[in-house]
Residue frames as a rotation matrix with the C-alpha (Angstrom) as fourth column:
UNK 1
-0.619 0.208 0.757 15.44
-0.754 -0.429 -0.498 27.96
0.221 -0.879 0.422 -32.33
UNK 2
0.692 0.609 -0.388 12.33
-0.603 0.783 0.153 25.13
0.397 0.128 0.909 -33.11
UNK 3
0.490 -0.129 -0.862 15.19
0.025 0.991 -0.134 22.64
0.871 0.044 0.489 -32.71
UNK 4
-0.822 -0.534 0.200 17.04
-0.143 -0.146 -0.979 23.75
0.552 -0.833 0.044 -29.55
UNK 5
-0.202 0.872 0.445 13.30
-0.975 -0.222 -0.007 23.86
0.093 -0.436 0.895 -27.97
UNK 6
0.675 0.330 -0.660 13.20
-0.448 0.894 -0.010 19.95
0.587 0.303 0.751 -29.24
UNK 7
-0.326 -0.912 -0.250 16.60
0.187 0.198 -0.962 19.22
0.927 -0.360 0.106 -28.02
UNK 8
-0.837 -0.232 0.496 15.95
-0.430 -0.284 -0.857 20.75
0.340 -0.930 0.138 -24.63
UNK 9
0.361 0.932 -0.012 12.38
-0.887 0.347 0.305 18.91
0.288 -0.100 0.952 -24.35
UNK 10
0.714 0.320 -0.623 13.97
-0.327 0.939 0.107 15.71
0.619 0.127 0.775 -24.93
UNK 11
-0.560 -0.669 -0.489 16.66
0.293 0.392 -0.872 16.00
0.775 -0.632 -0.023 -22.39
UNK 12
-0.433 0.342 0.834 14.45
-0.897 -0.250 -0.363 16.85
0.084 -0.906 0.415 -20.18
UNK 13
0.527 0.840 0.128 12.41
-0.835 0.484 0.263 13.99
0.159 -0.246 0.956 -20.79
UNK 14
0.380 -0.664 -0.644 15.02
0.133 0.728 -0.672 11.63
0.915 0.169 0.365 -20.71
UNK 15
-0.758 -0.271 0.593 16.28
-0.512 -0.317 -0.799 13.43
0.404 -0.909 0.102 -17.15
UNK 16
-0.274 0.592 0.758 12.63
-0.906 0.106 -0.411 12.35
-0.323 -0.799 0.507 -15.71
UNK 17
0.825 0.474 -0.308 12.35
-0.338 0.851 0.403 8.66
0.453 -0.228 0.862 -17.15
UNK 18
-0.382 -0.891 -0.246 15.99
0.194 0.183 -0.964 8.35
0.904 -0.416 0.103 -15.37
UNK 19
-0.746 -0.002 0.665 14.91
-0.661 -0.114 -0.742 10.22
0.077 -0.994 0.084 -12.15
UNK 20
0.500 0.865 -0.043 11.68
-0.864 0.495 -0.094 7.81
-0.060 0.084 0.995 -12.34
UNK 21
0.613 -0.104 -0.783 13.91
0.036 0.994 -0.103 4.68
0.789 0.035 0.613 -12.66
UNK 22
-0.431 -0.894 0.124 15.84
-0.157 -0.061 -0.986 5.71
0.889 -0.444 -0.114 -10.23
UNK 23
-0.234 0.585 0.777 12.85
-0.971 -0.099 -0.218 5.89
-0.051 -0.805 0.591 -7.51
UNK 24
0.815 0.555 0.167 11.00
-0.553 0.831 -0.060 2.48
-0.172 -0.043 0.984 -8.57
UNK 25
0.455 -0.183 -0.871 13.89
-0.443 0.802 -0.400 -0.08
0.772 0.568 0.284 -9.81
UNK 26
-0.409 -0.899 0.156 15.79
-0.367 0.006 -0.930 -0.34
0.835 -0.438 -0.332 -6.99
UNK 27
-0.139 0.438 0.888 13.03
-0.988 -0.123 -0.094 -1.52
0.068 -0.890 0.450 -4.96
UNK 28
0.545 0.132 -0.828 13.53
-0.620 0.729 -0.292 -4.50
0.565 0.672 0.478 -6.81
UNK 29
0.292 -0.605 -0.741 16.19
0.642 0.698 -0.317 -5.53
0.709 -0.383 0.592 -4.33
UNK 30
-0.878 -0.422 0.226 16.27
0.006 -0.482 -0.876 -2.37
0.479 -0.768 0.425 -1.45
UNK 31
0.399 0.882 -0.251 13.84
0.695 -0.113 0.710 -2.07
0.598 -0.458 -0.658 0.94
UNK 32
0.038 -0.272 0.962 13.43
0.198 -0.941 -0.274 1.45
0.979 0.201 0.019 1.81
UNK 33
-0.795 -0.178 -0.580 14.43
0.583 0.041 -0.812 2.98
0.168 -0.983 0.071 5.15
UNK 34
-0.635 0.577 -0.515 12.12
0.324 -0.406 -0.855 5.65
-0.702 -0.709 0.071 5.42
UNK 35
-0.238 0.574 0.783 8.97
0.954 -0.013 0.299 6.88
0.182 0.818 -0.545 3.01
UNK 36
-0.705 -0.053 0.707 7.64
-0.244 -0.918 -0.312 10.61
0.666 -0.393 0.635 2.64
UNK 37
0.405 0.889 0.214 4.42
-0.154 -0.165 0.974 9.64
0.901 -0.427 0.070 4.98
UNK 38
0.675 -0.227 -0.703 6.56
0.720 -0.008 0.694 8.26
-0.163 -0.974 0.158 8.02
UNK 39
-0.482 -0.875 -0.052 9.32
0.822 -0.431 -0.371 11.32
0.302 -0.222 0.927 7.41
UNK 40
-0.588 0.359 0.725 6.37
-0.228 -0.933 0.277 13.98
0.776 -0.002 0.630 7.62
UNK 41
0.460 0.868 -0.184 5.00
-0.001 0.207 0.978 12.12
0.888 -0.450 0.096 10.70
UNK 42
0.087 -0.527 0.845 5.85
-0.603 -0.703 -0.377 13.67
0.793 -0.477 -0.379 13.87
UNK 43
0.379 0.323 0.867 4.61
-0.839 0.515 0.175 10.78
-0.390 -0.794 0.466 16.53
UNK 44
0.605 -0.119 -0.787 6.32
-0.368 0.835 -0.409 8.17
0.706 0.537 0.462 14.34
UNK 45
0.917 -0.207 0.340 7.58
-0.305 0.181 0.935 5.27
-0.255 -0.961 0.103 16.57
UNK 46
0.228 -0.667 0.710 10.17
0.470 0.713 0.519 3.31
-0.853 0.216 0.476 14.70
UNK 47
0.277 -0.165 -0.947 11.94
-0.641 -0.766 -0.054 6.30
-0.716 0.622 -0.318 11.76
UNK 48
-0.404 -0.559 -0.724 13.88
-0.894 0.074 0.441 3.44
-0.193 0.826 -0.529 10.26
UNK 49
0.481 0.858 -0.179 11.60
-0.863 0.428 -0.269 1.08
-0.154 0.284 0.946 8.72
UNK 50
0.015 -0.585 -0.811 14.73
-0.365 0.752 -0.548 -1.75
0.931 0.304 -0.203 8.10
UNK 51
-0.667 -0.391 0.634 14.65
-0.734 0.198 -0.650 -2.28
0.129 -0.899 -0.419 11.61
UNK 52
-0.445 0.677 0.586 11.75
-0.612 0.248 -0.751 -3.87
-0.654 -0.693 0.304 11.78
UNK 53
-0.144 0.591 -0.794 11.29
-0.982 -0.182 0.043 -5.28
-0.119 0.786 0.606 8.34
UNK 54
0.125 0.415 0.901 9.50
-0.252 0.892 -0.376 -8.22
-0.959 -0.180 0.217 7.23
UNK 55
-0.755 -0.487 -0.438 10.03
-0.567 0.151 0.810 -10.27
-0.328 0.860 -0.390 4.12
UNK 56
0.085 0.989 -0.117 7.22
-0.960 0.113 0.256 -11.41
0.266 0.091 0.960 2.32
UNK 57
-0.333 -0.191 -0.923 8.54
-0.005 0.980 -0.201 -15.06
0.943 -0.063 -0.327 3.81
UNK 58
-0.809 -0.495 0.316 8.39
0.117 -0.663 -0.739 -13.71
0.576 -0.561 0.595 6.69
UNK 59
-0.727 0.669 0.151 5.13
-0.649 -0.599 -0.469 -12.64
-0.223 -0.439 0.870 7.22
UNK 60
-0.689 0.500 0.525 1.94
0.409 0.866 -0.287 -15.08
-0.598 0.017 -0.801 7.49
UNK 61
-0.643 0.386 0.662 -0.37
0.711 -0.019 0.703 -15.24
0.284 0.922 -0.262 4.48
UNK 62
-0.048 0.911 -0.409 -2.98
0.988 0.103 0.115 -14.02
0.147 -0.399 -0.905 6.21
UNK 63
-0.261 -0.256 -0.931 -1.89
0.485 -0.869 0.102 -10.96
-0.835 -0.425 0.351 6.04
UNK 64
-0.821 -0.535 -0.200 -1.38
-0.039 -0.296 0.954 -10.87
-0.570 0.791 0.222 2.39
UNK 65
-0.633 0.773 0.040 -5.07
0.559 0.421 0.714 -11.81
0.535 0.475 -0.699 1.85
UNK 66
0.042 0.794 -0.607 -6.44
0.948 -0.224 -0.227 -10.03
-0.316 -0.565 -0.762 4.51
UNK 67
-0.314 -0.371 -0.874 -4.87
0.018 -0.923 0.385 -6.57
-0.949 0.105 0.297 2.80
UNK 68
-0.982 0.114 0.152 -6.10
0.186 0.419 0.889 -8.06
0.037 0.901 -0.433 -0.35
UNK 69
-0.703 0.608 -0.370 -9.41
0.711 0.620 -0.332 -8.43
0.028 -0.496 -0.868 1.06
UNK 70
0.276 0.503 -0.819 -10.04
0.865 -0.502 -0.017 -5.33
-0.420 -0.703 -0.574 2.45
UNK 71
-0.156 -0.415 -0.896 -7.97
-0.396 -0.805 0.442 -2.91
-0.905 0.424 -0.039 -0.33
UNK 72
-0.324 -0.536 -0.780 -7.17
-0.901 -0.078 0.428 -4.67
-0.290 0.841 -0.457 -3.58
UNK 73
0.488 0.410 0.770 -9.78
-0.260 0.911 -0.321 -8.02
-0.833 -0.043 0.552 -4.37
UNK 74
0.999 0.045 -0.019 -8.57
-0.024 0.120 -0.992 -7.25
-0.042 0.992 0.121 -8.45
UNK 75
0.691 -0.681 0.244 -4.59
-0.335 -0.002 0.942 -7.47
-0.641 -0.733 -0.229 -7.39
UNK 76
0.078 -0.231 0.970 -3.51
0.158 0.963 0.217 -10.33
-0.984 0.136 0.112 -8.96
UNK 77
0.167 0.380 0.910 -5.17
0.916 0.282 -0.286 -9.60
-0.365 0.881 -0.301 -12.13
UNK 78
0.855 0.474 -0.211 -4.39
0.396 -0.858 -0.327 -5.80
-0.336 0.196 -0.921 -12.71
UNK 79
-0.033 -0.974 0.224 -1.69
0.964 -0.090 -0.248 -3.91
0.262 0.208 0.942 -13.57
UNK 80
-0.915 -0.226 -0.333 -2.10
0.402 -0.550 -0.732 -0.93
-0.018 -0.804 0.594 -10.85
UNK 81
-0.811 0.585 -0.014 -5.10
-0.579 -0.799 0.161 0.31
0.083 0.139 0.987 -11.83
UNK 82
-0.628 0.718 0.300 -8.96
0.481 0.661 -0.576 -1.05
-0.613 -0.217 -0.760 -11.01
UNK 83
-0.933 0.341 0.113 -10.91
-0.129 -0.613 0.780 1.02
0.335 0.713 0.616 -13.86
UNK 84
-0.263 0.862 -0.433 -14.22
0.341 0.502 0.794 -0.71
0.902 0.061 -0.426 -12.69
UNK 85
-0.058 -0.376 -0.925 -13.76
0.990 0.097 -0.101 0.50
0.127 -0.922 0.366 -9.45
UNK 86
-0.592 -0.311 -0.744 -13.20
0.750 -0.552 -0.366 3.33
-0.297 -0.774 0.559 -10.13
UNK 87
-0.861 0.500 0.095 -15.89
0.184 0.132 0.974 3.69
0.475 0.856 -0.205 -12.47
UNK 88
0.115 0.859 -0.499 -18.29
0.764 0.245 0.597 2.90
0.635 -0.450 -0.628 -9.92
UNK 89
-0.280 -0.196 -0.940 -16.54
0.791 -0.602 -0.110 5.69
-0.544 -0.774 0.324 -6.95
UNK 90
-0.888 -0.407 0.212 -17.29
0.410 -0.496 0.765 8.07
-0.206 0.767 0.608 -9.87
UNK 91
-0.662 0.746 -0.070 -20.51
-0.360 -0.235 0.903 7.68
0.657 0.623 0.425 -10.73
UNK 92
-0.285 0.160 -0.945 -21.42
0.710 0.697 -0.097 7.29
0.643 -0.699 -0.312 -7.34
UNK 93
0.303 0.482 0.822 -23.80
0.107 -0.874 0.473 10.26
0.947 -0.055 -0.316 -5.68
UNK 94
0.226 -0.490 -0.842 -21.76
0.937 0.345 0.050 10.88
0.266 -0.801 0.537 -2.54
UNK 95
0.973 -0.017 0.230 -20.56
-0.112 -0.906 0.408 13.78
0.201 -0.422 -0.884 -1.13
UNK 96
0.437 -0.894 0.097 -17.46
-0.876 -0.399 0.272 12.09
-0.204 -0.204 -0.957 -0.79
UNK 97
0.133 -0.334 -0.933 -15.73
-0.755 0.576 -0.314 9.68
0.642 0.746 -0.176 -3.07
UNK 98
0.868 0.183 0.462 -14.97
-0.496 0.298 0.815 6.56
0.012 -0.937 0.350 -1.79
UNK 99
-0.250 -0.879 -0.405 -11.74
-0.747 -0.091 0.658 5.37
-0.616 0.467 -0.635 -2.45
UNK 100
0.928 0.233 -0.290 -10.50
-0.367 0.443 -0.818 3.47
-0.063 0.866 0.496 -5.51
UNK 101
0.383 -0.884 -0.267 -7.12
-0.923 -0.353 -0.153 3.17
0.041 0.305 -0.951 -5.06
UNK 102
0.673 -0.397 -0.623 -4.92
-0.314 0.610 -0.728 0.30
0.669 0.686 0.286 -5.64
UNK 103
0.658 -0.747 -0.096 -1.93
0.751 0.660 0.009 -1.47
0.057 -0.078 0.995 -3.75
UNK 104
-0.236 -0.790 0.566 0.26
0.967 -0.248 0.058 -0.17
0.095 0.561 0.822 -6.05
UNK 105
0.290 0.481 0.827 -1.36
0.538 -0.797 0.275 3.08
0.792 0.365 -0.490 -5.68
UNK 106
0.897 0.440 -0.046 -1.23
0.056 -0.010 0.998 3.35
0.439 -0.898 -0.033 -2.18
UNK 107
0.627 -0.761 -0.164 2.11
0.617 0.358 0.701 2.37
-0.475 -0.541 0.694 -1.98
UNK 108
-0.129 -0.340 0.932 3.20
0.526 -0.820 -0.226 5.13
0.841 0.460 0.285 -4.51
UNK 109
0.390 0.180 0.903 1.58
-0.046 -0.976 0.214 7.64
0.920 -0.125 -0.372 -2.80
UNK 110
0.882 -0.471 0.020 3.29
0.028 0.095 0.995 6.44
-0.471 -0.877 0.097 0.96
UNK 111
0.164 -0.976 -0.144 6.78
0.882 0.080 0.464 6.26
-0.441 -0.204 0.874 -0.40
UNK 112
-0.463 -0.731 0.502 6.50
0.883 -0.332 0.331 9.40
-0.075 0.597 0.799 -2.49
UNK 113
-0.748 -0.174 0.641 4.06
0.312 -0.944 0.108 11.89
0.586 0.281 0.760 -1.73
UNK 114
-0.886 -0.022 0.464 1.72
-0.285 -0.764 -0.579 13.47
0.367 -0.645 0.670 0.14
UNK 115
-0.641 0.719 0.267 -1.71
0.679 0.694 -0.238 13.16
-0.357 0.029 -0.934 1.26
UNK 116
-0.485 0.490 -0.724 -4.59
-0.395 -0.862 -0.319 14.55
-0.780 0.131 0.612 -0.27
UNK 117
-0.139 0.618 0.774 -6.69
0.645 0.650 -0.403 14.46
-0.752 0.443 -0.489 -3.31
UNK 118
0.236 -0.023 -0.971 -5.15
-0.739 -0.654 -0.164 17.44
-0.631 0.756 -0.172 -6.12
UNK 119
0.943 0.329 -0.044 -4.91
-0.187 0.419 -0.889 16.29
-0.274 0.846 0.457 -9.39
UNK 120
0.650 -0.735 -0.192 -1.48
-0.684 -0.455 -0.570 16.74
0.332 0.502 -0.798 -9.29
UNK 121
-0.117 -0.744 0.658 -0.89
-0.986 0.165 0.011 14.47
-0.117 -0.647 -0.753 -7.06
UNK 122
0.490 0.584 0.648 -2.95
-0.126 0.782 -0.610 11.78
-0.863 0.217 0.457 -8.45
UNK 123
0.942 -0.127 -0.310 -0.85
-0.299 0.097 -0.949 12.10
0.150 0.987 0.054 -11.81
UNK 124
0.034 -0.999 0.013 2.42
-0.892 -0.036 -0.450 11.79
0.450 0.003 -0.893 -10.38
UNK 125
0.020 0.218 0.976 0.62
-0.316 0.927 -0.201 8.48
-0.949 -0.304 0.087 -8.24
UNK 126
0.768 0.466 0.439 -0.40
-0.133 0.787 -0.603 7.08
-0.626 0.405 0.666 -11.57
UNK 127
0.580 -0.736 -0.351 2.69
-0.493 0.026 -0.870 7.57
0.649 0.677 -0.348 -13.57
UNK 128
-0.495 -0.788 0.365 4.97
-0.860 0.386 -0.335 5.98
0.123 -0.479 -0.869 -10.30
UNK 129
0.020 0.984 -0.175 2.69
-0.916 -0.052 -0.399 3.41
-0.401 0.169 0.900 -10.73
UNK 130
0.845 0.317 -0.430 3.04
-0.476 0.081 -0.876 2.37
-0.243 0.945 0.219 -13.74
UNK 131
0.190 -0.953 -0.237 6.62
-0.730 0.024 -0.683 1.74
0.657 0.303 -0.691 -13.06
UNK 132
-0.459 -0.815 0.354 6.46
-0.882 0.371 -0.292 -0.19
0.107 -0.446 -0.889 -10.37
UNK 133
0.428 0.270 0.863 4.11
-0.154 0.962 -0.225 -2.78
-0.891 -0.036 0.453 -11.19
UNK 134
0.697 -0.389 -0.602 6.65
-0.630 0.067 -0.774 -2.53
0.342 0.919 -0.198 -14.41
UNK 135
0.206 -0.762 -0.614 9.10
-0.588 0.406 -0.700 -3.36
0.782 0.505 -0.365 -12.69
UNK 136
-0.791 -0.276 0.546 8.46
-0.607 0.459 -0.649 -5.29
-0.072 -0.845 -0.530 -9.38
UNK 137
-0.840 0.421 -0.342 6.77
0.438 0.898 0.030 -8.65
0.320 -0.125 -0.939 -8.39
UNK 138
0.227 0.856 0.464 3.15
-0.209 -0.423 0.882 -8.65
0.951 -0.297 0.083 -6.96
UNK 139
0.549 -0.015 -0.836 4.79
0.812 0.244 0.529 -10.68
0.197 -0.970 0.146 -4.27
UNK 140
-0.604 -0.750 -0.269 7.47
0.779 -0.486 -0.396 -8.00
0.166 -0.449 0.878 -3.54
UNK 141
-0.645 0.476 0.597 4.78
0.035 -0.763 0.646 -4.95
0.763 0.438 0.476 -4.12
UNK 142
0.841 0.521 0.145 2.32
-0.156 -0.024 0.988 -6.35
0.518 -0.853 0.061 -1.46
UNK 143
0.065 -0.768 -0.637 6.01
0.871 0.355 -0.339 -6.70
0.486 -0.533 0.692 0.56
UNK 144
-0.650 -0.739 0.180 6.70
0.583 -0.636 -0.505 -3.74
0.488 -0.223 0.844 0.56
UNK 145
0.012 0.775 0.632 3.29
-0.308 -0.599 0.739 -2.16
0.951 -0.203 0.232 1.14
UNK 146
0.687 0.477 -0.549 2.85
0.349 0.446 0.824 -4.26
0.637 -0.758 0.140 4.30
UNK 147
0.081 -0.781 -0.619 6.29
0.995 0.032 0.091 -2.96
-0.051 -0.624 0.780 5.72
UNK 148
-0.881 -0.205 0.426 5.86
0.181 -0.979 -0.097 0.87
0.436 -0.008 0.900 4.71
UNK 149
-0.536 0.502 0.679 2.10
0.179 -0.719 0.672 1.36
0.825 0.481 0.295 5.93
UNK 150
-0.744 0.174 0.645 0.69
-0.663 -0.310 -0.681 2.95
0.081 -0.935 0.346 8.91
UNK 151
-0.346 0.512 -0.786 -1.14
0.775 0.628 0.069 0.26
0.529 -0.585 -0.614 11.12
UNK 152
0.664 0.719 -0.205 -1.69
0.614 -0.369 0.698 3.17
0.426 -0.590 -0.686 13.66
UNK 153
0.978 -0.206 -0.015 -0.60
-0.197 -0.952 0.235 6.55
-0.062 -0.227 -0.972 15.13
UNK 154
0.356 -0.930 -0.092 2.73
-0.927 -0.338 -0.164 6.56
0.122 0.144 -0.982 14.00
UNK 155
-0.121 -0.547 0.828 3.12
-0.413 0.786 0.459 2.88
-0.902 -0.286 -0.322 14.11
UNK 156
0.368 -0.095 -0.925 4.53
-0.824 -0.494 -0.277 1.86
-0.430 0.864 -0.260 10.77
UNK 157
-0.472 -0.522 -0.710 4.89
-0.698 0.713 -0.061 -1.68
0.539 0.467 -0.701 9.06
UNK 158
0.403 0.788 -0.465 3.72
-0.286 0.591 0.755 -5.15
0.869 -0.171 0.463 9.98
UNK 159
-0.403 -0.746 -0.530 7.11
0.493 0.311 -0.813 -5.90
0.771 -0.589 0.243 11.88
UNK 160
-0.840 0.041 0.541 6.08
-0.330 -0.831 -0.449 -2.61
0.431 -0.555 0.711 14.31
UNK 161
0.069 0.950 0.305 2.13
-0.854 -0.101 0.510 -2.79
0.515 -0.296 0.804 14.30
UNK 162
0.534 0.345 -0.772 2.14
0.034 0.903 0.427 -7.11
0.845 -0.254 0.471 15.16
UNK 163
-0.441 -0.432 -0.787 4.87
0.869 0.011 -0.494 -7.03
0.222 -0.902 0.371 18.29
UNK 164
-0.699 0.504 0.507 2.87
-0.427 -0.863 0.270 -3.65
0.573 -0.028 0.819 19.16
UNK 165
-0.260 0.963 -0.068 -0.22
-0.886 -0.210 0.414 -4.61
0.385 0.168 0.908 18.90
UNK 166
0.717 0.456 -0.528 -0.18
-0.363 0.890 0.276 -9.09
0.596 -0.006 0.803 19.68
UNK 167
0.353 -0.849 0.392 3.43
-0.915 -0.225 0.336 -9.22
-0.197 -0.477 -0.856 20.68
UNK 168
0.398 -0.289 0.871 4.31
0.375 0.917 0.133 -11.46
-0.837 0.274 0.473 18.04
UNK 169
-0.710 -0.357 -0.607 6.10
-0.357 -0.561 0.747 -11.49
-0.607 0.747 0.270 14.72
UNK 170
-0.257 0.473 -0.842 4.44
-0.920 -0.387 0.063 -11.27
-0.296 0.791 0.535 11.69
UNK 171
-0.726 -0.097 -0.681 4.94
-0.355 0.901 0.250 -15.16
0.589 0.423 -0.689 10.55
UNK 172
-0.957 0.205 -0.204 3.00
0.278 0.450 -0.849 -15.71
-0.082 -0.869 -0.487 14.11
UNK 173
-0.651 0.749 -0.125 -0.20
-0.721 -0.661 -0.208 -13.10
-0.238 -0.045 0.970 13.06
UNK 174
-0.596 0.626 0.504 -3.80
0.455 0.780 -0.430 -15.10
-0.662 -0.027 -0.749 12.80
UNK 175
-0.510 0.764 0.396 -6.67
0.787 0.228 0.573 -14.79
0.347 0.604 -0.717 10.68
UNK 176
0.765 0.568 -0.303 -8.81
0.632 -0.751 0.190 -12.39
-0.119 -0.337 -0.934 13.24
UNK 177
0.156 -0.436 -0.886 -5.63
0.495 -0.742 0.453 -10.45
-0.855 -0.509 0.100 13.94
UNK 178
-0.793 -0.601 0.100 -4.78
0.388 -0.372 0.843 -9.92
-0.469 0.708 0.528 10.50
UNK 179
-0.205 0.780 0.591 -8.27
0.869 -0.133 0.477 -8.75
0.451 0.611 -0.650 9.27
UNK 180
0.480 0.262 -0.837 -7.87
0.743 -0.629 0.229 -6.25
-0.467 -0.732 -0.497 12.43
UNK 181
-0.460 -0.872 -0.167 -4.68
0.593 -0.442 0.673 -5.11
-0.661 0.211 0.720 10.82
UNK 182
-0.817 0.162 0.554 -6.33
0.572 0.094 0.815 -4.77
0.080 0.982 -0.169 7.51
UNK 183
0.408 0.912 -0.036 -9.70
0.902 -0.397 0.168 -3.02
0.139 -0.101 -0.985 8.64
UNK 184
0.442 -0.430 -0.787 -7.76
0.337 -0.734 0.590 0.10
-0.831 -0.526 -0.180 10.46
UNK 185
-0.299 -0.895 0.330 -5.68
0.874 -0.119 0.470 0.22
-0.382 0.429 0.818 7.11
UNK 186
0.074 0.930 0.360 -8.30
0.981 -0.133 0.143 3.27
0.181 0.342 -0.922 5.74
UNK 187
0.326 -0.244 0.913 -7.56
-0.292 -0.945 -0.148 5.64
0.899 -0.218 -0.380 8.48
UNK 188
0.079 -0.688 -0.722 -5.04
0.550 0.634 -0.544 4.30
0.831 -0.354 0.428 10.31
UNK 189
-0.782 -0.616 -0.101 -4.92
0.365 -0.319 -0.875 7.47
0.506 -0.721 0.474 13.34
UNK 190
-0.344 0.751 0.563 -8.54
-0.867 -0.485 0.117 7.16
0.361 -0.448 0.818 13.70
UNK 191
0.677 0.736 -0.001 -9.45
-0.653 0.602 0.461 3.83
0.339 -0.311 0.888 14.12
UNK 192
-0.297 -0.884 0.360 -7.26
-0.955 0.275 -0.113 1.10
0.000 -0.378 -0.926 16.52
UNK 193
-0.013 -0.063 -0.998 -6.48
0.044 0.997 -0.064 -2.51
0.999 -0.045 -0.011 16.38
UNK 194
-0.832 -0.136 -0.538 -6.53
0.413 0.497 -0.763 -2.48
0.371 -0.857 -0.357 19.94
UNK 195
-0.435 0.886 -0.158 -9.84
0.305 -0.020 -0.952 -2.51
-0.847 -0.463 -0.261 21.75
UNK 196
-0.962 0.096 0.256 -11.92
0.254 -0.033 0.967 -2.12
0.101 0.995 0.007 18.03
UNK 197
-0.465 0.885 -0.015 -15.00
-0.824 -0.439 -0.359 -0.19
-0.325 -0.155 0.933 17.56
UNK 198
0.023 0.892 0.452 -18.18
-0.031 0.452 -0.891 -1.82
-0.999 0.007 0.038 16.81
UNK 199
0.707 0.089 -0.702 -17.45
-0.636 -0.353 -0.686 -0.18
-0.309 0.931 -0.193 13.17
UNK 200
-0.444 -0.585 -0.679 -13.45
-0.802 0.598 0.009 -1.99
0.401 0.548 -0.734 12.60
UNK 201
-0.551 0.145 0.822 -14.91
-0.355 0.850 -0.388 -5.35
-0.755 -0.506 -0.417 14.47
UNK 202
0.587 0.710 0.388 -17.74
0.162 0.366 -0.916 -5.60
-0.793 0.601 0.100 11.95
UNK 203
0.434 -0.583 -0.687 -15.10
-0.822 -0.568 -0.038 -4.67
-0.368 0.582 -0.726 9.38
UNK 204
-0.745 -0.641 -0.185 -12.78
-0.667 0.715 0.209 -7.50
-0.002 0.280 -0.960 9.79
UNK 205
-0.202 0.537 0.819 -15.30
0.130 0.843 -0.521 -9.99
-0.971 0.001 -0.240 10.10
UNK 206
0.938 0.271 -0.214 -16.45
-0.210 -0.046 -0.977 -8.78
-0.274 0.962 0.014 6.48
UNK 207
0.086 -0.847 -0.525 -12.63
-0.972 0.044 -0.230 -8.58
0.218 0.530 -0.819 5.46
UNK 208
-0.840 -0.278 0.466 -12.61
-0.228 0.960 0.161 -12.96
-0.492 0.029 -0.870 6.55
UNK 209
-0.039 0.934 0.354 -15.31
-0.047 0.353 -0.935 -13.18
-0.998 -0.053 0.030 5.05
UNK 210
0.771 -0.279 -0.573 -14.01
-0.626 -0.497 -0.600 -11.67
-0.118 0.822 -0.558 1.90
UNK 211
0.046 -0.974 0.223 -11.07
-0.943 0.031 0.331 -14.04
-0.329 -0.225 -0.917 2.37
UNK 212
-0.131 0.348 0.928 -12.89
0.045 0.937 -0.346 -17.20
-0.990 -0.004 -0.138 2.84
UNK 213
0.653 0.752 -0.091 -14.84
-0.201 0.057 -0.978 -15.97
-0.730 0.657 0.188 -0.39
UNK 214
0.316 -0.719 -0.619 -11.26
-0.919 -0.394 -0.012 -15.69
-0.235 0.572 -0.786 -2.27
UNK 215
0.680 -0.336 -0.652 -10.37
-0.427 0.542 -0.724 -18.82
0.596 0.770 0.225 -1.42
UNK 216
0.843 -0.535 -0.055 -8.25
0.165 0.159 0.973 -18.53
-0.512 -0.829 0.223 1.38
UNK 217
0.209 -0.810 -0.548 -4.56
-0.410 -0.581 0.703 -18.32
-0.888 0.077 -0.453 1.31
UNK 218
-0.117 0.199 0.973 -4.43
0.769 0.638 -0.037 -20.46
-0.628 0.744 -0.228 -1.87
UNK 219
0.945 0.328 -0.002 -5.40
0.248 -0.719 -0.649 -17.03
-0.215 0.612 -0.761 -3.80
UNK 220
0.737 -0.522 -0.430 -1.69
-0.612 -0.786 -0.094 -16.18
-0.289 0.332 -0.898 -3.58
UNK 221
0.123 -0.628 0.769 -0.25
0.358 0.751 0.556 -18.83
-0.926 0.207 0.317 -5.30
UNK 222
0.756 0.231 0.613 -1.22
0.654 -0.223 -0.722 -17.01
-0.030 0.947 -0.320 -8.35
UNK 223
0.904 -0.150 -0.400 1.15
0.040 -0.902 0.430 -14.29
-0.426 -0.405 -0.809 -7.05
């Protein structure tokens, strides 16, 4: 009985590092149509995300630094996780955490699950994770992120948010515009790249500031 109990453990576990490569390798070379945050979003403008996608050629650094900037400074150098970070959101008297999350984190939890803040869902973020900075580029990783996440109410990707929002393409986005992008990224259906509060205005300016401090686009050569 002991060994049928073993046996059936280890096909299972073998079933979920299969269903687990099955979600993250392939992103190596697809670029998903739709994620669970734009299928559970009712006001979404643009469902299939290939229409509009951007390759990380595509798009102007400035993007890739200004999302850096303003989410992920330790990118480069991690391997999904910011411990120090999140060290500090921890042990930080708040009433309400501030975030810690990663990129890679971020982009887990938009193609695969939900929002919120149960433990459950945080384990199943850190374990998809784990796989895909296993098995994808940083350059492809900040690709994809920039082409699955919400810019604003239901507007989804850089391709969408920049002809939206500047009526250009991505390759065409500046410095200010892309720190707008990048400020709004937080809570994308409260705060708007068009007309900016006093709050995302003083944002991006910190988030070029934060750029300059990096280096400028130079930083992603390292990528």
């Amino acid at each position: 009985m002991g060994l049928k109990i073993v046996k059936g453990l280890l096909i299972l576990l073998v079933l979920f590092l299969c269903l687990t490569t099955l979600l993250t390798l392939p992103l190596r070379w697809v670029n998903p149509s739709a994620t669970a945050f734009v299928l559970a979003d009712e006001n979404i403008e643009s469902l299939n995300l290939r229409d509009k996608w951007a390759s990380y050629d595509e798009v102007a650094p400035q993007v890739f630094l200004a999302v850096i900037a303003a989410e992920d400074q330790k990118f480069p150098n991690h391997f999904g996780f910011d411990f120090e970070s999140l060290k500090k959101a921890l042990l930080e008297r708040r009433t309400k955490l501030r975030g810690a999350s990663t990129i890679t984190q971020q982009l887990a939890k938009n193609l695969y699950l939900w929002p919120g803040r149960s433990i459950a869902r945080k384990g199943i973020e850190a374990w998809l994770t784990l796989w895909l900075e296993m098995f994808l580029s940083k350059q492809r990783i900040l690709e994809l992120y920039i082409n699955v996440v919400e810019f604003g109410p239901g507007v989804y990707g850089v391709g969408v948010a920049s002809e939206k929002f500047y009526g250009l393409s991505p390759r065409q986005v500046n410095s200010f515009q892309a720190s707008t992008l990048a400020a709004v990224l937080p809570s994308p259906k409260r705060y708007l790249v068009v007309a900016p509060s006093a709050y995302i205005y003083q944002r991006s300016k910190d988030i070029r500031w934060s750029m300059r401090a990096l280096g400028g686009v130079a930083y992603l050569k390292g990528l």
